[in-house]
N, C-alpha and C positions, 0 to 999 in steps of 0.2 A: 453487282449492278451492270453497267456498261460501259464502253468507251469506245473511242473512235479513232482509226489512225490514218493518214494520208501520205503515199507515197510514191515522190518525181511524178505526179498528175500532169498532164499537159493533156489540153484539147484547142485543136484546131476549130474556127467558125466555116460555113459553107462556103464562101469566097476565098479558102485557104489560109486566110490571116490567122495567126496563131493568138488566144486571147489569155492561155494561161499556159505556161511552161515551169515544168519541173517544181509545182506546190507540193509540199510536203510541212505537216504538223501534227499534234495527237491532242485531242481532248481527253484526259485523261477519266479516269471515274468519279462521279462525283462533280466533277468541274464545270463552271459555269461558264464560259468562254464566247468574249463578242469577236464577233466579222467585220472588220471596217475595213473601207478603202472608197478608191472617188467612184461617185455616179458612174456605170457603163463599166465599171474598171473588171466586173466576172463575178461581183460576190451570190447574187442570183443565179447564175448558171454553175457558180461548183457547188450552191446548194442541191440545185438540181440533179448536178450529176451524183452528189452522196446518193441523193434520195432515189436514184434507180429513174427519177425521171427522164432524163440523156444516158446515154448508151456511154460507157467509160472509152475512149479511145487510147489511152495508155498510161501507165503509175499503176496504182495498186489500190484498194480501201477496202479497210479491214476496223470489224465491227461486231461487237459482242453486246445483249440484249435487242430488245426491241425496238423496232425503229417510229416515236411517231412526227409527222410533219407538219407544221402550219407554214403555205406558199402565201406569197405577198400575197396577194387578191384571193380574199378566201372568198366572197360571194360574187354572182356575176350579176350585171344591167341587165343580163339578153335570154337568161334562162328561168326557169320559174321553180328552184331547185327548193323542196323542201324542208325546213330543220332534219327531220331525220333524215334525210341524204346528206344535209351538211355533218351532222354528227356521226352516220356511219363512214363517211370520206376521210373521217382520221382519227377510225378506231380499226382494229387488227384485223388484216388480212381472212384472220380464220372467218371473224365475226360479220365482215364484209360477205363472203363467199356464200355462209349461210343463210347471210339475208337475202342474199339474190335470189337463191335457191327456194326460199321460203314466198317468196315474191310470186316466183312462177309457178307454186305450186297454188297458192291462194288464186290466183288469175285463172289456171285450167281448173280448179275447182266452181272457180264463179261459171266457167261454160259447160263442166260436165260435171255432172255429181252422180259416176259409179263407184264402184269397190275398188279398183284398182287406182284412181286419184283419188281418193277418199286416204288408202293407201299410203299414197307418194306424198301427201300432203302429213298423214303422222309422219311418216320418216324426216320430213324438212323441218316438222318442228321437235323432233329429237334432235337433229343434228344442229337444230339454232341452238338450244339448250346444252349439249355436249362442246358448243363454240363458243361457251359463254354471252350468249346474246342477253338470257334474262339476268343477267347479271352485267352487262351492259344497259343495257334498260333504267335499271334501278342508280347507275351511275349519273347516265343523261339529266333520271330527273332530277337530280339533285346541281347538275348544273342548270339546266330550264329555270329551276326555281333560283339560283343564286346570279344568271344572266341577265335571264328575262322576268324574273318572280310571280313564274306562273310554274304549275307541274307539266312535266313530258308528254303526259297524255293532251293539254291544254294545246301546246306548242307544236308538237311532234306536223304537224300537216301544214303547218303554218308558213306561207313564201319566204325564203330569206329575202325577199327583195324589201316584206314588208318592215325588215329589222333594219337599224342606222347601222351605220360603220362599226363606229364603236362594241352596238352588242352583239355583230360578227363576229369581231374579234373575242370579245369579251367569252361568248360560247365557246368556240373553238379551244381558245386556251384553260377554261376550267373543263373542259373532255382531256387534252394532253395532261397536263397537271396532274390532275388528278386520276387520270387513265392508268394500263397497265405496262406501256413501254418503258422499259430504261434509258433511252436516246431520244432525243428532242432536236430535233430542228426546228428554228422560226425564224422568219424574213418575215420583217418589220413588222412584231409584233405589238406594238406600242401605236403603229396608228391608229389614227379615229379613237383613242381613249382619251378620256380626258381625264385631267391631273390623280384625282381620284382614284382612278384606272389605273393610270401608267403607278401610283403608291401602290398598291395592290400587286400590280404584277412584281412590281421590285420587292416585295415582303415574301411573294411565294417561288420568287429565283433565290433569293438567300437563302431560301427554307427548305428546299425540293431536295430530295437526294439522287435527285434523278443527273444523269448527264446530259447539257445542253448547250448547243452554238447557234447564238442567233447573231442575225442581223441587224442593226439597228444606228439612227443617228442621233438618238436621244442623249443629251451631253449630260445629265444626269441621273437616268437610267444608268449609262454607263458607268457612272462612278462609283453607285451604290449595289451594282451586279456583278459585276465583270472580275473575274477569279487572273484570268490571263485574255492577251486583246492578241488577235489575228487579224494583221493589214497585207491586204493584197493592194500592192506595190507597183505601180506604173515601169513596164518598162519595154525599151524599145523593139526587143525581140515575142514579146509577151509578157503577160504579169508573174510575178512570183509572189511568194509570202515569205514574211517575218511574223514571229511569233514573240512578245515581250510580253514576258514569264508573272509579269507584274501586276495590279489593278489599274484603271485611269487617272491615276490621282498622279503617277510617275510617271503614264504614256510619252509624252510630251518630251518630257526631258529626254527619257529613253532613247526614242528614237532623234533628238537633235544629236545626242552624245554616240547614236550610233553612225548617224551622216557624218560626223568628223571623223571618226575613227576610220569609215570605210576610204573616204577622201585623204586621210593621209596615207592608208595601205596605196591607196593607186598611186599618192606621188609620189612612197618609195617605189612601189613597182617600176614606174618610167622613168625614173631616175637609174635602176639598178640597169633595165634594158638599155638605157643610152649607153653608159657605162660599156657592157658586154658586146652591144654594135660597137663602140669606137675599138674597143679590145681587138676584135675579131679585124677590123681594118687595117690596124696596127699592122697585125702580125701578117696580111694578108699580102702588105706590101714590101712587109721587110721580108719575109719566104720569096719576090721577086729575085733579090739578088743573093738571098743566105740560103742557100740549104739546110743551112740547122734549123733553119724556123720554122718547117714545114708542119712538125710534127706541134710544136705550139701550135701555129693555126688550126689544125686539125681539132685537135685539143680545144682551143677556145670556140671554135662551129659547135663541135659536142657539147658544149656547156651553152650554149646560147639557144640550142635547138631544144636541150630540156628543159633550158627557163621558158621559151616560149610556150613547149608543149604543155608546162603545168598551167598555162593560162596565167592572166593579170586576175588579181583578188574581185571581190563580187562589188558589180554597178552603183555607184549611190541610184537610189531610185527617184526619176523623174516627179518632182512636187506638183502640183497643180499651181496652175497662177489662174486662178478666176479673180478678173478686174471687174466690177460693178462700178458705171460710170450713172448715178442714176444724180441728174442733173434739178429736177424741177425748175421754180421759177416763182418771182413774188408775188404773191395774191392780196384780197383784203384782209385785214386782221381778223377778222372772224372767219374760219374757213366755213365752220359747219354751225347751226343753228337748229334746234329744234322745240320746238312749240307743242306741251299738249300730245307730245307723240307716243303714240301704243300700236304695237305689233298683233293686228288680233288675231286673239287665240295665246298670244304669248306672253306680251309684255303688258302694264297696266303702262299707261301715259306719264309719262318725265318730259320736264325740261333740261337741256344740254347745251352749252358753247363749248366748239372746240377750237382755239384761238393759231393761226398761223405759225408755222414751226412745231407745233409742238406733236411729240413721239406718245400716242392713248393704245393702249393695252386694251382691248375688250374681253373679261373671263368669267367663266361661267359652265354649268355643265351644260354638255351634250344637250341639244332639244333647247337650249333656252331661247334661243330667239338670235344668237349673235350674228350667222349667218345671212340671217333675214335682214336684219340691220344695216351690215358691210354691201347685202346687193339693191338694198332702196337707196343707199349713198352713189353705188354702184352707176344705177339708172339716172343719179343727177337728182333724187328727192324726190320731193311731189310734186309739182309742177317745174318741170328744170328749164331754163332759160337753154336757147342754145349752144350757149357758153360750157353750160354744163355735164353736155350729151356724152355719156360716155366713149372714152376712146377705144380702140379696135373693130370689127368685125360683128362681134356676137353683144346684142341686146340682153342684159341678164335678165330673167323672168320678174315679171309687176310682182308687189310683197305688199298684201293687202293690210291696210295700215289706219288709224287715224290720225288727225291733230296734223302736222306740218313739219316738214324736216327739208330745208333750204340748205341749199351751199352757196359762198360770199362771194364777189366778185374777183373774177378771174381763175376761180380753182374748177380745175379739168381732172376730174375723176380717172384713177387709173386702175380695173379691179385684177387682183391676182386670187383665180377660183379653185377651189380647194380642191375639187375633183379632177381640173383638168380636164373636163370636157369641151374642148373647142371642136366641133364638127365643121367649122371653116378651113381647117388645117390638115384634117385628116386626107392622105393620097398626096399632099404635097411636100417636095423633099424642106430643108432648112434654107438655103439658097433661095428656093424657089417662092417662100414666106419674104423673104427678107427683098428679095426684086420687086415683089408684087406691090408691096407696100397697102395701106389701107386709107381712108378718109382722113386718120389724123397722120399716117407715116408716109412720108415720102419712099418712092422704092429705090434699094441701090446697088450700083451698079456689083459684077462677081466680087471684084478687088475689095473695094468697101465692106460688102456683108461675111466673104473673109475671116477680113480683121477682126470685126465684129465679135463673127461668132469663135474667134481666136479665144478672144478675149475670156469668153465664157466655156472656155474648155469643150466646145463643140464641132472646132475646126476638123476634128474627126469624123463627126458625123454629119458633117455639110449635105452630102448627098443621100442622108437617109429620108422616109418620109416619117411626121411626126410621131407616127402612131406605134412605129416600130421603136421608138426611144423609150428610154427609161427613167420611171417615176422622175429622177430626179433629174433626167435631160430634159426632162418635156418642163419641168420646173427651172430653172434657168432659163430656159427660152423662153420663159411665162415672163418675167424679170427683163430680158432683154427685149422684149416687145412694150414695155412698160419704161425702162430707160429710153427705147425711141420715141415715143410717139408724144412725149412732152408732159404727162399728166404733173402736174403740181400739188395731186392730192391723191395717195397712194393706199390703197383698201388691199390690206393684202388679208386672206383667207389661211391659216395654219399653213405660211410660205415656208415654213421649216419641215416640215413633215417630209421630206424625202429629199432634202439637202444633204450631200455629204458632208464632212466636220468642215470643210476647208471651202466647199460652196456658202455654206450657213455662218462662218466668219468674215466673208466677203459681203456678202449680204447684210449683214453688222456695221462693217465697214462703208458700205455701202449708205447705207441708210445716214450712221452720222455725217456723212458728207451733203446730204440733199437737202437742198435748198426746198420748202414744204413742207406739206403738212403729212404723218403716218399715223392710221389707223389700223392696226392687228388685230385681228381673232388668234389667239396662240392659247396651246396648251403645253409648251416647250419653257419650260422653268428657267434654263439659261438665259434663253432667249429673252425672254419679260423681263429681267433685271435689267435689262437697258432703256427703260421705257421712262415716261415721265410723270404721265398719269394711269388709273384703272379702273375703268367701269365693270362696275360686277353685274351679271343678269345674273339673276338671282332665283332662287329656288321658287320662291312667293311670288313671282311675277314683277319684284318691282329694280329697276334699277340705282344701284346707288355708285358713289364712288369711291375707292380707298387708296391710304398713302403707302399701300405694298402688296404685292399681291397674294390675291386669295382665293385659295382653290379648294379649301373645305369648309363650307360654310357652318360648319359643327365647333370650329375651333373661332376663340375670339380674336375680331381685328378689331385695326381701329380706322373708324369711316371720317372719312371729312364731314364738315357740316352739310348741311342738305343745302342751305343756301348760299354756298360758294361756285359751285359751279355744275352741279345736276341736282336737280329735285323732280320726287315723284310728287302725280298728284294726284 
């Protein structure tokens, strides 16, 4: 099959700053192997640089079968790229090539139809066929139909833009999977799927015999995939990796039992160099008036010059400390109310109390309406009081709705949006957010936002502008724009989706400390086990609610009564 090897890697960024030095690991054949480490820490850019994307600046990578790739962002907002270009974008070079070629020869046939492009147009489509296109073709459709459950020919013309997230992803990985490369790369394959999804892909990583390293911050995904975990490791000259040989179920301990181990090499290390400094002084002063002791000193410099030469043993690596300070504030007992409410087009009409303090789970698949839901709370309801108006910057878009959905006195909506589209932000650096301040946040001064963005493991990227940050920076900062501005009623949108493990444990911690009310849209399994209630949007249009959560509406749960606290009508 194939495997992958990594060797003393290091690549500097354009401002000289070095972001990885001296990585080295091997996915073996066969092996399913996760990439973890913090937001920004390089696990995107050494995919990158596997993937022939970035130009190797020095190490070595050495690679036997086929290489295929799924990049974070596999569709774009700004292009109008269609399925089959997304489906030839991560199928083989050969079959890429031919279709180009096949492309321009169909194109100069639509403008000249003589004998010699009549011509060049068989030969392009001999050489699709010699490239395995029709045999490509026949794979597509069978992903089209198990994606999107339509056939190839249906699909094949079709915008990615007019596909969700999810059946992005969901195409791309039944083309990998089931394609003809041996090596697999994927950066964050698990978003925008929902639970159902993310089961699926964890049933065909167990299953694959293909060799694969993905990315991912799914805490369950990883436990049920993950063959060996590779953490790229914070540290002060650039990151490095550890590689712990183990599944996630032992990560944890692994690596605590390896921070002690390396923490007490260094304090015999500084312990033995005191030692061999005071040795060396010793003799340094007694050689003043002895002769004989010349050659000791000599002797003990030699010996102190090769302990230093072989270096002090390897750095604990720098932990992330992300503090989540999210404070809220007391409202009426009833935070949220709704009357009669139907999402049209989505949901049929329910009644709902969501009562102060309390932690609601909203889940459901993809398309059911939850998002729609999270940004009419978003907007303050249906008619919002000004109390209600949501805080920051950007107005979420009207969600056309019936029946009535209120929020209680004193609760101030805070939304955190799944996409991450703020166009308010975009061009300006973190600093420059956090000065500015907005209608509900006071601006502050350098010193203060700082700390601030200290806190939130950002202090490094103070002066970037937002757009150039990454998934999971520009998340946090979604967070910390949400701890300042006071909201009491916290709408957060799949806030885990691009948390690293230690931002999305903060964020945990976070949460049980807030004084408020939380509302999620989550397809993050860890995550929803700390929740209190769950509303299911449901396949059938109707809302109900259950005492655990439920992410395949095939399997049986058990619902609360309809008339305790949601009923449809």
């Amino acid at each position: 099959m194939g495997h992958l090897d990594v060797a003393k890697l290091t690549y500097a960024l354009p401002d000289g700053r070095v972001l990885l030095d001296d990585v080295s690991f091997r996915v073996g054949d066969g092996a399913v192997v996760a990439l973890v480490g913090a937001n920004g820490a390089g696990k995107t850019t050494l995919l990158r640089l596997l993937s022939g994307d970035l130009e190797l600046q020095d190490g070595a990578i050495t690679r036997s079968g086929g290489l295929g790739v799924m990049r974070q962002f596999v569709g774009s907002i700004h292009d109008r790229t269609a399925v089959r270009e997304l489906l030839l974008s991560v199928a083989p070079p050969a079959v890429r090539d031919a279709a180009a070629a096949l492309d321009r020869a169909e194109l100069a046939l639509m403008n000249r139809d003589d004998e010699p492009t009549q011509l060049a147009y068989a030969h392009a489509l001999a050489e699709w066929g010699d490239a395995g296109g029709y045999d490509a073709e026949v794979l597509w459709d069978t992903c089209t139909v198990a994606a999107l459950g339509v056939p190839y020919e249906t699909a094949k013309w079709r915008e990615v833009t007019t596909l969700s997230g999810g059946e992005q992803k969901r195409l791309v990985l039944e083309a990998l999977l089931r394609g003809p490369d041996e090596v697999l790369l994927l950066d964050e394959p698990d978003n925008y799927l929902d639970v159902p999804g993310k089961e699926w892909l964890e049933a065909r990583l167990v299953e694959t015999p293909k060799t694969v390293l993905y990315v991912s911050h799914d805490r369950q995904l990883l436990a049920r995939t993950a063959t060996a975990v590779v953490t790229v490791e914070l540290g002060a000259a650039g990151n490095t990796a550890w590689t712990h040989p183990g599944g996630f179920a032992t990560y944890h301990a692994a690596r605590t039992a390896r921070f002690a181990r390396l923490e007490e090499l260094r304090r015999r290390w500084e312990e033995e160099h005191a030692k061999l400094r005071a040795l060396v002084q010793m003799y340094k002063d007694k050689a003043r008036y002895n002769d004989g002791m010349a050659s000791r000193y000599q002797a003990a410099q030699t010996r102190l010059r090769k302990f230093e030469e072989a270096g002090p043993p390897e750095h604990v690596a720098r932990e992330q400390q992300v503090t989540m300070r999210l404070r809220g504030g007391r409202t009426g007992k009833r935070a949220v109310i709704c009357e009669a409410l139907g999402l049209t087009g989505l949901m049929a009409p329910f009644d709902a109390e969501i009562w102060f303090g309390e932690r609601v789970a909203v889940l459901g698949a993809n398309g059911s309406g939850k998002s729609h839901f999270l940004r009419l709370l978003a907007l303050g309801g249906t008619d919002p009081e000004p109390e209600h108006r949501p805080v920051g910057d950007v107005r979420p878009d009207p969600v056309a709705h019936t029946g009535v959905a209120r929020l209680g006195a004193r609760v101030r909506p805070g939304w955190f949006a799944q996409t991450h589209e703020h166009p308010e932000l975009l061009g300006r650096t973190l600093l420059e957010i956090l000065h500015r301040g907005d209608e509900h946040r006071d601006g502050m001064g350098r010193e203060a936002a700082s700390r601030a963005l200290d806190r939130y493991e950002l202090a490094g990227a103070a002066e970037q502008r937002f757009e150039s940050l990454s998934g999971g920076q520009q998340a946090r900062l979604q967070i910390l724009l949400l701890e300042l501005s006071g909201a009491t009623l916290l709408l957060l949108d799949e806030p885990t989706d691009n948390l690293d493990l230690d931002s999305a444990e903060a964020l945990e911690d976070g949460l049980a400390a807030f004084e408020g009310t939380v509302i999620a849209v989550t397809h993050d399994r860890w995550f929803a086990r700390g929740f209190d209630r769950y509303l299911l949007f449901a396949a059938d249009g109707t809302v109900r609610e259950t005492v655990e959560p439920v992410w395949d509406e095939t399997r049986p749960s058990r619902d609360r009564p309809a008339q305790t606290r949601v009923q449809t009508r």
